[in-house]
N, C-alpha and C positions, 0 to 999 in steps of 0.2 A: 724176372726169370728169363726173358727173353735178349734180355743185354747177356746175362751170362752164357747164355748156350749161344750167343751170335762170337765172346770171347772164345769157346771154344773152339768154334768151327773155324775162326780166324790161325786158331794154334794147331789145326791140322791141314791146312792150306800148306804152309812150309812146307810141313812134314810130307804132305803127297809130293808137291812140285821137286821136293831133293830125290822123294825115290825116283819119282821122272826122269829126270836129270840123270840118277845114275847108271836107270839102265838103258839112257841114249847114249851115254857118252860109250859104252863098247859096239854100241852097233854104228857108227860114225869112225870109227879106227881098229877095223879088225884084223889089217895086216901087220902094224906097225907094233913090233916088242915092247919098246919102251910105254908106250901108248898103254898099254895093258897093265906095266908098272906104277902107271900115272895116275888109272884109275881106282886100284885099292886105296891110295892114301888118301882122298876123296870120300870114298864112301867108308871108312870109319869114323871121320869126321865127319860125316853127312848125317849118319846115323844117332849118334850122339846127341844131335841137336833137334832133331825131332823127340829125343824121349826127352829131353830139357823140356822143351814146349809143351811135352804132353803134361807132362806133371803137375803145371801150372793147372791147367784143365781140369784133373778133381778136385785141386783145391777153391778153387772158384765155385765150384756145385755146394759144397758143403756152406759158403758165406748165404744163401738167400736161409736155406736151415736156420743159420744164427739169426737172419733178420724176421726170420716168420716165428723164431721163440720170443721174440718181444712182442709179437705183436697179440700172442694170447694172453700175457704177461699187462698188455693194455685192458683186458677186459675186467679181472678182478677192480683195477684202480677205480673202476664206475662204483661197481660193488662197495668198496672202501668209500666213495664221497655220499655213494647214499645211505650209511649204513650214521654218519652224522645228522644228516636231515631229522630223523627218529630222535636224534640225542638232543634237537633244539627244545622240543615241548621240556625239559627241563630248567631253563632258565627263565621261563613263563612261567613255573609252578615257584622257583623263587620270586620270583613278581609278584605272584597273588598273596604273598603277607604285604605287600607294601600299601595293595587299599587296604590290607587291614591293616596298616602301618599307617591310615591318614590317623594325625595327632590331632587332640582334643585343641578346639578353639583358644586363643591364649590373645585377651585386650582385641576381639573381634567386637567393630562398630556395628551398635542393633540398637533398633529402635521401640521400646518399651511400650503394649498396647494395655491399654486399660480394662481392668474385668473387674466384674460383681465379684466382693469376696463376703464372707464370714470373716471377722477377726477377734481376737481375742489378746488384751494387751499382757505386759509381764513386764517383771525384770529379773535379772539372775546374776549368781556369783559364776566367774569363769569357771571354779573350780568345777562346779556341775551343771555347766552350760549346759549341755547336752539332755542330760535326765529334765530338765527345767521345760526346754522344749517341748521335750518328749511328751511330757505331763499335759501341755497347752496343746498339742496336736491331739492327745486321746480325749481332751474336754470338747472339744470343735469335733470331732469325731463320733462322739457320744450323742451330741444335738443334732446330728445331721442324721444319724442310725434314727432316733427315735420317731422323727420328722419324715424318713423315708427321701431325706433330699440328696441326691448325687452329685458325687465332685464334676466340675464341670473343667478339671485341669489339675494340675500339681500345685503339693502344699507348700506356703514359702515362709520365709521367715524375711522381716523389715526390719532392721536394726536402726531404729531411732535415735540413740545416745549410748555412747561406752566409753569407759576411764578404767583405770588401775582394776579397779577390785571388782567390776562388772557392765555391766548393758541395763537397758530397756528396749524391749521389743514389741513388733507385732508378730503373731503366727496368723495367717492369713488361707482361707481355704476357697478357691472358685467355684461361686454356685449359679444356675441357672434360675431357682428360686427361693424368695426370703423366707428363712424359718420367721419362726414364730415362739412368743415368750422367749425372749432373750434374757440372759443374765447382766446383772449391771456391766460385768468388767467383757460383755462382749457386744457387736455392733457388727453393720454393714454399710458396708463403704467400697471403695473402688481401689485395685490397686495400682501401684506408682508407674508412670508412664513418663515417656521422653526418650534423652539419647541417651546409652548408655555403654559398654564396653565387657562384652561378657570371658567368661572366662570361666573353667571347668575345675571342680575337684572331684579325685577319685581317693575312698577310702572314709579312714575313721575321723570322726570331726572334731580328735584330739589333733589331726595333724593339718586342720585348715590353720593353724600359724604358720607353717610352710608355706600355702597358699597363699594367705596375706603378705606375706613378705613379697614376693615374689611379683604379685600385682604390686606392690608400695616403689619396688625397685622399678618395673614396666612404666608406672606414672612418670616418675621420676624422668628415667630415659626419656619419655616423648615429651616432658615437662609439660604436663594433663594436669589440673584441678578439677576434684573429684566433689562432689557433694560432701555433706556432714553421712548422709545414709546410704544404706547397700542394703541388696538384696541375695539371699538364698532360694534358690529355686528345687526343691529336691525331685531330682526326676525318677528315684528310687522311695518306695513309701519307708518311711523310717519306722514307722510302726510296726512293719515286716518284716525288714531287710534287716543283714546281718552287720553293725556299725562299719565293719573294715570295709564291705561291699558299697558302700554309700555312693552315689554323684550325684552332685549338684553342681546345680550352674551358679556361677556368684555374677550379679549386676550391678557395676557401678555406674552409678548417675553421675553425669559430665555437669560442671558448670557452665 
């Protein structure tokens, strides 16, 4: 502000010194006619150029105006940068599916601990794999109800031998104590331990052919030999759960 009212004061400097000027110049020559000729054409020229210079002078006042409307025009922009700050917790709330995005285990190295089980052996046709199980889990299930003995983990299934037209199995139940009067085709034993490679199914256990595949190709890739047997691990009680709801862990034993 002060540069432009120092340009003003500059623009009326002239303009004082010419009026100066003009009314020295008749009092320095007040006999002489021509002299008096000499000084009108002077001071209309004189005068003309101080209102040139004055003009300049409001236009000058009005330029700090132009520069003090930008400078309220700077405060909104704060406004504007933090009005995004608020909009970041959004891209964190797309974040929080992604832990829920960790993916199920797939040929994860794990090392297989031994427990006291219940077992009960079988064998089955693919076609009613399933129901077959199902049968041997509510048998193991039924001896442990009457006996008052608690699972001491999840139920699994050991697959001993499989061809074309079916399997032989173990169903296998963790207990902390041995029943008592056991049936011929059932026993207590310890189940399978070592290294082994786990891997996750979700769903009905029509579609663990999917599954196996799947791991068969993973072996393949890291060119792994695998035992003759595997394990199912159901972390879901089957006896419960509704078949498509199913997960189990599947363990294969490394050679």
């Amino acid at each position: 502000m002060n540069r432009f009212y120092r340009l003003a004061l500059v623009a009326l400097i002239p303009a004082a010194a010419l009026s100066l000027g003009v009314s020295g110049a008749p009092a320095q020559t007040p006999s002489p006619a021509p002299a008096a000729s000499a000084s009108p054409s002077p001071a209309p020229s004189a005068s003309p150029s101080p209102v040139a210079s004055a003009s300049p002078a409001p236009v000058a006042t009005p330029s700090p105006a132009a520069s003090a409307s930008p400078a309220p025009a700077a405060s909104p922009s704060p406004a504007a940068s933090a009005s995004p700050s608020p909009a970041a917790p959004p891209p964190a709330a797309a974040a929080t599916p992604a832990p829920v995005q960790t993916a199920d285990p797939f040929g994860l190295e794990t090392t297989l601990e031994p427990k006291k089980v219940v077992m009960v052996k079988g064998t089955a046709n693919w076609d009613s794999a399933f129901d077959t199980l199902i049968d041997a889990f509510k048998a193991l299930n039924t001896l442990l109800d009457k006996q008052g003995i608690k699972h001491a983990g999840n139920s699994m299934i050991v697959y001993t031998s499989t061809d074309d037209t079916g399997f032989t199995f173990l169903a296998e139940i963790p207990i902390e104590q041995d029943p008592k009067n056991l049936p011929k085709d059932m026993s207590v034993g310890k189940s399978p331990e070592g290294k082994a490679l786990k891997f996750v199914h979700r769903g009905s256990y029509d579609n663990m052919d999917n599954t196996y595949e799947a791991i068969t190709n993973h072996l393949d890739d890291k060119k792994l030999e695998a035992k003759d047997t595997f394990i199912e691990e159901y972390l879901t009680d089957p006896l419960k759960t509704a078949e498509d709801k199913l997960v189990i862990n599947v363990f294969v034993p490394l050679k």
